[in-house]
N, C-alpha and C positions, 0 to 999 in steps of 0.2 A: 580360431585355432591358435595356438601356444607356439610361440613364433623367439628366437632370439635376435635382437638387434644389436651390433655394433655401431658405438657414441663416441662425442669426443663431445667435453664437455668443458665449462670454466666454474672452480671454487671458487668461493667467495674471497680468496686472496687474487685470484684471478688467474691461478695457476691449471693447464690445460692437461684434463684428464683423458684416460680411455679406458673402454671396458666395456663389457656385452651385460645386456638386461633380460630378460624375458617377458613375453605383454601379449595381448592377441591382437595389437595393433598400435602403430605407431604412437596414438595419441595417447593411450592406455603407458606406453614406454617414456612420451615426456614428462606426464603426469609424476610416473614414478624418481623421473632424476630429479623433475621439478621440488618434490619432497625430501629428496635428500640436499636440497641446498643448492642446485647444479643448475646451469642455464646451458640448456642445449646447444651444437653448435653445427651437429652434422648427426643425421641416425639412419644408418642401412640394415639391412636385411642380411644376418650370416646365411651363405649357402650353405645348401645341404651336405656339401663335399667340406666344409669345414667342420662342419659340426661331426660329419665320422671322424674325419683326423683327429678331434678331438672325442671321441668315443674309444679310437684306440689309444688315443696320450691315456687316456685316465685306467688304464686296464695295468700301468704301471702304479705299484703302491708309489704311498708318500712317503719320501724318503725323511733322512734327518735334514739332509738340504735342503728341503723345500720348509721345513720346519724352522730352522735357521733363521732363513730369508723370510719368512712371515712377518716372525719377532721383532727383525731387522729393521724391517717397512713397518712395521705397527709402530717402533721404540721411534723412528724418523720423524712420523706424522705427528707423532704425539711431543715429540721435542720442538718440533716447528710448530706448534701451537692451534693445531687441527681435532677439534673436539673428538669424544671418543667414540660417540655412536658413528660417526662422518668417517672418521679413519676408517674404524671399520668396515663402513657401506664402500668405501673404496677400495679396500683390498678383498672385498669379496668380490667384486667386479673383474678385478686384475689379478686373481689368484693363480700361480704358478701348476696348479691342478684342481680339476674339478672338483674334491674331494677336502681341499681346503675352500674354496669358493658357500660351498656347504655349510663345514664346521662355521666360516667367518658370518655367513647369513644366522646358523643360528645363534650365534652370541649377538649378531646385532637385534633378533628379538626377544631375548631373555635381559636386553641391557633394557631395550625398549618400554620393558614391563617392570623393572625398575631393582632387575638384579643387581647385585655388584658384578665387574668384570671378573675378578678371580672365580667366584663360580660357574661364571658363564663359561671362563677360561677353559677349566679343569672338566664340565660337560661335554664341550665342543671338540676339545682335543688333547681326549685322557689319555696319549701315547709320549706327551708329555712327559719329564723325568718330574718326579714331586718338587726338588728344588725349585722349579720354575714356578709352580704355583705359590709355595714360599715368600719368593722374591717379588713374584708381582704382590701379593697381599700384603707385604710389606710396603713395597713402592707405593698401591694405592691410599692406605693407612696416610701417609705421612709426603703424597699430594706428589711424587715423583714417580709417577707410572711411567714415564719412557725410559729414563734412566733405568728404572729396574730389571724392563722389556731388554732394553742394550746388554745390562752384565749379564742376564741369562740366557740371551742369543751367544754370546760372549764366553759364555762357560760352557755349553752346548756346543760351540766352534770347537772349545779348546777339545774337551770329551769325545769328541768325534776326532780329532787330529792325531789323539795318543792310543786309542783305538786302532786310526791306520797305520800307525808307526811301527806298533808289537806287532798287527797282522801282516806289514810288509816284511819288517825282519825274521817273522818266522815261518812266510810263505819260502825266500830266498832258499834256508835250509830244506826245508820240506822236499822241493824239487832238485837239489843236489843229490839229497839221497836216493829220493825215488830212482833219480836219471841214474844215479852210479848200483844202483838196485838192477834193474832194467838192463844195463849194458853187461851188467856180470851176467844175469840170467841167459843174454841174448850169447854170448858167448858159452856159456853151458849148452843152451841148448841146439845150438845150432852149429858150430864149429866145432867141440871138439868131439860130439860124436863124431865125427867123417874123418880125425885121426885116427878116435877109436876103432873105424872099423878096419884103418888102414894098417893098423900095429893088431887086430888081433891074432893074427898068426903066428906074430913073433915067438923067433927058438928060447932067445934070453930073455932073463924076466926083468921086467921093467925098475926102473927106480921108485923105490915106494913114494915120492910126490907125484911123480907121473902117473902110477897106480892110481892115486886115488883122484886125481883131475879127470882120469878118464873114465873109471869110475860112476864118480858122480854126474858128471854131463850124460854117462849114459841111462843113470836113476833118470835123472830130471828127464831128461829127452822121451823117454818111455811113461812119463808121468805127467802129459802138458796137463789133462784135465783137474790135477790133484793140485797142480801150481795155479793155474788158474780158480780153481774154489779157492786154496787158500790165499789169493790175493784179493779174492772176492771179499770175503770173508774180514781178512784183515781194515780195507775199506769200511764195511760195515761198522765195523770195531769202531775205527777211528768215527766214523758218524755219530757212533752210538756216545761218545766219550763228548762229543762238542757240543749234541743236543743233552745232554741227560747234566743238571746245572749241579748234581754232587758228584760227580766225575770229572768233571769240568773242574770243578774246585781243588780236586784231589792232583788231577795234572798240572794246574797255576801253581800247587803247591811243592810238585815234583822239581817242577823248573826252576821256579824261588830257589831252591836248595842249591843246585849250581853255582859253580866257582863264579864266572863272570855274567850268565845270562840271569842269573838269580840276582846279583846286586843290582843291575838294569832296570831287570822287572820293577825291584823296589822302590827303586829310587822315583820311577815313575808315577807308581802309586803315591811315596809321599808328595810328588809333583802334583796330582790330582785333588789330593786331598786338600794340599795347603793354598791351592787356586780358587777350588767350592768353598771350604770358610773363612778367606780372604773374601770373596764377592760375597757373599752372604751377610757377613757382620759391615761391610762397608756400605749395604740398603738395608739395615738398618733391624736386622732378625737376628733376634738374643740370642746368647752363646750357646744355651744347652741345646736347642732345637736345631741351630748354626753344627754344632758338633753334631748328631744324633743322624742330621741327614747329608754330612759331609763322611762320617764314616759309615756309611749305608752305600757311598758310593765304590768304595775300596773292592777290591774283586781276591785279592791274597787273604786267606781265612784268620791266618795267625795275625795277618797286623789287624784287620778289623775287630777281632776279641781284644788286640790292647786297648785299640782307641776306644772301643765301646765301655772297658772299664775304665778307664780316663777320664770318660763322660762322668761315671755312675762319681767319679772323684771328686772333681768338678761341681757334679749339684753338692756334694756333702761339704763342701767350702775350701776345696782347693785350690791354688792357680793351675793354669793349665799348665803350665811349665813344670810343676811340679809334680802334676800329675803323669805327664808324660815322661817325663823320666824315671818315675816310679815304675811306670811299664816298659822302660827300656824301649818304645815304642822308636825314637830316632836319634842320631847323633848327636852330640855336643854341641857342633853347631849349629844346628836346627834349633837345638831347646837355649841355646844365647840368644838366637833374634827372637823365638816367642818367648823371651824372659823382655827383651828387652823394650818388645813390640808393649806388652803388660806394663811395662812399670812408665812406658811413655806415654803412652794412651795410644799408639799407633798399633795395636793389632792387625787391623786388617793392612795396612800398608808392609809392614814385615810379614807377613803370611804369604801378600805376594810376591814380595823379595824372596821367600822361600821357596816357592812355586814356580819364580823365571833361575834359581838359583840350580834346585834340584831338574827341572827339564833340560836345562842346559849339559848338567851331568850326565844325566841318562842318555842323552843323545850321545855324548860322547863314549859312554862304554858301548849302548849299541855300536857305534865304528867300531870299535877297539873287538867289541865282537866278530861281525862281519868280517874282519880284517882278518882275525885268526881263523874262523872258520873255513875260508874260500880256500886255505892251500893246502891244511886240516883235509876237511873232505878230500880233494885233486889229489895230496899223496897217498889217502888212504885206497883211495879208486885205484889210481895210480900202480900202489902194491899188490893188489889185490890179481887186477890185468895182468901185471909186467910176471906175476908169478904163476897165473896161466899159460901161457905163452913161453913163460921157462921153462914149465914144467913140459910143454907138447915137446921142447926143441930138444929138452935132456931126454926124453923116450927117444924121436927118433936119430938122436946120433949114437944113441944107445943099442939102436935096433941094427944102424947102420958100422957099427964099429967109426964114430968120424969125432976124433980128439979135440975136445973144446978149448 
């Protein structure tokens, strides 16, 4: 019977591993470390109680994190001087999810049989972004496969960083509004009818903002099931706009337009962009293709049509400098360091000068956003309240004859 054992094992550096195998019996499980280079040191038996824990671990997908940390550990092993097939048989042992344990098994028998890794790469774990298959097929070309693994765990960091950056600063908002949505409602519907019904008797008529505060609390109050479809409703909306990828695109490009959230956005983007072919030309992947899937990354539609024509620029025998300014595609001094990155030979080194230059930026209008936002919203809520509330007070000292 098909049994997992937990090992702890010494490399041939003499370095002390661990990690679970599968065998129908112990001797069957030393066999197998035996072949991967490993001299046993200790082998037990996983309990059944582990192996569900880890039945429910794996019921979580694979994140970018654990993808990250793979590269991480693979670019490690492979820089300290750990053959490739052997890296691998070890981080399939030590996989962070059972689901990478897998993919890493089957690249170590597609290497086995005498693939290269880049395709084994890109079969075992096609959620991969393409750049990464890129960089490794470069890296292995030209004998620096860890190195290559490092910038594209590296780039992959960064791409997941500035992803959580925009979704935190425009989570912040989201719930401002809702919350200042919510409390106006909650105030409609539940407080000022019960002035309303206390003024509807009144002899004198009301002042027309008290009129119509009470009103409408009595619309709404008389309407939950119609507020609630259309909150429903609106929900859906918004679902349908973040899963549907040309809506999606249409609202990135709503927000771009904005006085301050819109240069953020941007600046971001060209943070991104100038980070991917910065690493990409610096392991060693020629410019066109370096551009082709550095602007593939871009998420705002209008700068990806410059850059893409830039590209088409570029193969017809332009500098990039040149071509990007042709498209108005980024400031003045963006297109001085890649003028200057070109005529030194240091492209990829000014690329990332432009990339820690521009992040740095965008971080700080996101603050400068945030900042104006938080007291933006508060006054607006603020007025909104403060002018319900005047409004109940002017009906009833209105109702009451009582001189404000």
């Amino acid at each position: 019977m098909l049994q997992t054992f937990q090992y702890e094992a010494l490399d041939g550096s003499g370095r002390l591993l661990t990690g679970r195998v599968d065998a129908n019996h112990p001797r069957e499980a030393q066999r197998a470390l035996e072949g991967q280079g490993l001299t046993l040191v200790e082998l037990a038996v996983v309990r059944s109680e582990a192996l569900k824990a880890g039945g429910l671990f794996s019921r979580r997908g694979v994140t970018a994190q654990d993808r990250i940390l793979a590269l991480k550990q693979l670019a490690l092993l492979l820089k300290a001087g750990v053959p490739l097939v052997q890296g691998i048989g070890t981080l399939k042992n030590q996989a962070t999810h059972p689901l990478l344990a897998t993919a890493f098994g089957e690249m170590e028998k597609r290497l086995r049989t005498g693939d290269t890794f880049t395709n084994a790469l890109s079969a075992a774990l096609p959620e991969l972004p393409s750049y990464v298959n890129q960089l490794a097929a470069s890296g292995e070309a030209i004998g620096h496969l860890g190195q290559a693994l490092e910038d594209a765990a590296a780039q992959m960091a960064y791409d997941r960083q500035v992803r959580q950056d925009i979704r935190n600063a425009l989570t912040y908002p989201a719930i401002l509004i809702v919350s200042g949505i919510t409390a106006v409602l909650f105030i409609f519907i539940v407080v000022v009818p019960r002035f309303s019904t206390m003024l509807a008797n009144a002899k004198k008529p009301l002042p027309w903002v008290s009129s119509v505060v009470l009103k409408t609390g009595m619309v709404l109050s008389n309407n939950k099931l119609l507020i609630f479809v259309a909150a429903a409703a609106l929900a859906w909306g918004v679902r349908v706009v973040f899963t549907d990828a040309k809506r999606m695109s249409r609202f990135r490009e709503f927000l771009a337009g904005l006085p301050l959230l819109g240069v953020w956005l941007r600046d971001a983007e060209v943070a991104r962009w100038a980070s991917m072919l910065g690493t990409m030309l610096s392991n060693g992947v020629d410019l066109i293709k370096a551009l082709q899937l550095s602007s593939d990354s871009v998420t705002l539609e209008s700068l990806r049509d410059r850059l893409e024509q830039a590209t088409k620029m570029v193969r017809t025998g332009h500098s990039l400098s040149n071509a990007l300014g042709a498209q108005q595609a980024f400031s003045s001094t963006a297109l001085s360091l890649i003028q200057v990155g070109e005529e030194s030979g240091e492209l990829a080194t000014m690329l990332r000068s432009l990339a820690t230059l521009y992040e740095d930026t965008a971080r700080q209008r996101m603050k400068q956003f945030l900042l104006m936002l938080e007291p933006i919203a508060i006054l607006l809520i603020g007025v909104v309240v403060g002018g319900i509330v005047a409004a109940i007070m002017l009906a009833i000292t209105s109702v009451n004859q009582v001189a404000l």
